[in-house]
C-alpha positions as CSV (number, residue, x, y, z in Angstrom):
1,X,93.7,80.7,83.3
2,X,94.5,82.9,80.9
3,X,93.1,85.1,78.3
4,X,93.1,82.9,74.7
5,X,94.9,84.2,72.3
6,X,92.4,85.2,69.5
7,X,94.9,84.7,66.3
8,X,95.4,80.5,67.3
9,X,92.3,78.1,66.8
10,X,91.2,76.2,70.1
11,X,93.3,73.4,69.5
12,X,96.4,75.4,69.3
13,X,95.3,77.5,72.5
14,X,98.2,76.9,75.6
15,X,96.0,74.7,78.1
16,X,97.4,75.7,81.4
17,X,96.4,74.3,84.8
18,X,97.1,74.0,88.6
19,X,98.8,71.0,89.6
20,X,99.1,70.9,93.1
21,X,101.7,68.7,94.9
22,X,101.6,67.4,98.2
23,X,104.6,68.8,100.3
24,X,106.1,65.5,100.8
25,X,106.2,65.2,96.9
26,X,108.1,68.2,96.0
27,X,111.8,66.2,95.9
28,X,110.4,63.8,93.6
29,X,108.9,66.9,91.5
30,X,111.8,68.7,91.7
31,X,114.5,65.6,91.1
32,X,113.1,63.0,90.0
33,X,112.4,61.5,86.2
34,X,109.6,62.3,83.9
35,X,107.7,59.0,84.8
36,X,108.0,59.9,88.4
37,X,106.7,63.4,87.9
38,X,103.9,62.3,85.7
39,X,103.1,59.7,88.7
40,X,102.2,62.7,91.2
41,X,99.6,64.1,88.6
42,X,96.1,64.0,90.1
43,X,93.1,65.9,90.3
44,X,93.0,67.5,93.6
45,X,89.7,67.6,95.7
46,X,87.4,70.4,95.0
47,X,87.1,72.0,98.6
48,X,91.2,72.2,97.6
49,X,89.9,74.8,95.7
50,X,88.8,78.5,96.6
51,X,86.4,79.7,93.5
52,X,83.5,81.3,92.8
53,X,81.8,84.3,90.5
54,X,83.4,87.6,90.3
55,X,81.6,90.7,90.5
56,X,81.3,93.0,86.9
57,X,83.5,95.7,88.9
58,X,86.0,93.1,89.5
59,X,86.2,91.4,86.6
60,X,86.5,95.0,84.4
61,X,89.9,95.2,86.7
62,X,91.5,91.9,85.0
63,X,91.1,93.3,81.8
């Protein structure tokens, strides 16, 4: 995510997320309507997912 932009209230903030796609899916991304797109957005599993806390040190170098 992204740092909020302090001048917009919440809901105003741009909501950005991962979608992932499975590989045979990317055609129908890519190509295919809205509806169809829409139809391959789902919550991925969370071990799909590589996350955890961030040191101080680390964290000071996003800044």
């Amino acid at each position: 995510m992204h740092k909020p932009e302090p001048n917009l209230p919440p809901d105003a903030q741009d909501k950005r997320s991962v979608i992932p796609i499975d590989a045979g899916d990317v055609e129908q991304w890519l190509r295919g309507t809205v509806d169809e797109a829409q139809s391959l957005l789902r919550l991925a599993p969370v071990e799909t997912f590589d996350a955890g806390p961030v040191s101080a040190a680390s964290q000071s170098l996003l800044l």
